[in-house]
C-alpha positions as CSV (number, residue, x, y, z in Angstrom):
1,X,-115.2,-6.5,-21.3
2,X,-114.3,-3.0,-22.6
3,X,-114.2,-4.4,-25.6
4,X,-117.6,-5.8,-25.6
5,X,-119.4,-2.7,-24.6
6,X,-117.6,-0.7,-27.3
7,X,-119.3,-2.8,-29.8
8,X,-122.5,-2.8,-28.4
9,X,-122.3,1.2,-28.4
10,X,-121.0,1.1,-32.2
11,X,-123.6,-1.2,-33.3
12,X,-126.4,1.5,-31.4
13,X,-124.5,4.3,-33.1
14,X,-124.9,3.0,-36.1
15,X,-128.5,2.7,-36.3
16,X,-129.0,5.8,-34.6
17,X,-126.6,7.4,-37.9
18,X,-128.2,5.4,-40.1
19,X,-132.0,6.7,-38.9
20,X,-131.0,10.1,-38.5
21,X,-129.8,10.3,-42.1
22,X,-132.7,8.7,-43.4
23,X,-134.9,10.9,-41.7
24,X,-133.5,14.2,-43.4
25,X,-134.9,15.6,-46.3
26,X,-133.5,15.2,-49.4
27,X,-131.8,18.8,-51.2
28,X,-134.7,19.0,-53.6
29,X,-137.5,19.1,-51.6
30,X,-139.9,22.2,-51.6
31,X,-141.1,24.4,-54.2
32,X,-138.4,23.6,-56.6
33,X,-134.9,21.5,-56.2
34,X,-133.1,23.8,-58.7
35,X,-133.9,27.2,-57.5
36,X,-135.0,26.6,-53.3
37,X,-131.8,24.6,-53.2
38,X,-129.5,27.3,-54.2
39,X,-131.9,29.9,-51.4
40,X,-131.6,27.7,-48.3
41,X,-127.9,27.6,-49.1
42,X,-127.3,30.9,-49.8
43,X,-130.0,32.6,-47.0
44,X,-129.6,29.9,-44.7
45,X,-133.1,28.7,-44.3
46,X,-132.8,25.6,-42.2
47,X,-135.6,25.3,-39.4
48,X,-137.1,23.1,-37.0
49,X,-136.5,19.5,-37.5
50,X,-133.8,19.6,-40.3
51,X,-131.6,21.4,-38.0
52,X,-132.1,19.0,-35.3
53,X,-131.4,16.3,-37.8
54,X,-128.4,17.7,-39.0
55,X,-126.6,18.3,-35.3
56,X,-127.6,14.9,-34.3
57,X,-125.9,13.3,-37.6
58,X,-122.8,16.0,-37.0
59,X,-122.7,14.7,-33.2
60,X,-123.3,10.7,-33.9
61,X,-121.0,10.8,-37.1
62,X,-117.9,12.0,-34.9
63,X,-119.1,9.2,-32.2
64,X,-119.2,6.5,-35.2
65,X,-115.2,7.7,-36.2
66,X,-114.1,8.0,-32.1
67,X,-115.8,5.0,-31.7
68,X,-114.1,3.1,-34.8
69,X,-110.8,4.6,-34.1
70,X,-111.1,3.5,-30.7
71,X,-112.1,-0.6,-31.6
72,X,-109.1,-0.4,-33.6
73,X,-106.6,0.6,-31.2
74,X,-108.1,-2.0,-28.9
75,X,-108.1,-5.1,-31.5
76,X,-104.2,-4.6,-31.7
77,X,-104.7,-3.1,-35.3
């Protein structure tokens, strides 16, 4: 049973890491890839939806490796 639901949840997690990463923007977009690339790094310009996209691919990568580390315990790996 435990088993089963752990599956279901990686499977969701999954797709929801899989969305949220295709939903961010790539490091070249804006004025220019070679030179606003280097500013957002350096300045730290990350607003509004980027940053929410970043935590919630942070948050649901570490529930994709719990989650993994946790079907392999069970399956007797």
């Amino acid at each position: 049973m435990l088993y089963s639901v752990l599956v279901g949840l990686h499977v969701i997690i999954t797709l929801v890491l899989i969305a949220t990463v295709l939903l961010q923007s790539g490091k070249s977009a804006g004025l220019s890839g070679a030179i606003s690339g280097g500013a957002e790094t350096v300045f730290g310009k990350k607003k509004g939806i980027d940053a929410l996209l970043s935590k919630v691919t942070t948050v649901t990568a570490i529930l994709f490796i719990v989650n993994s580390i946790l079907l392999a315990a069970l399956s007797g790996l």
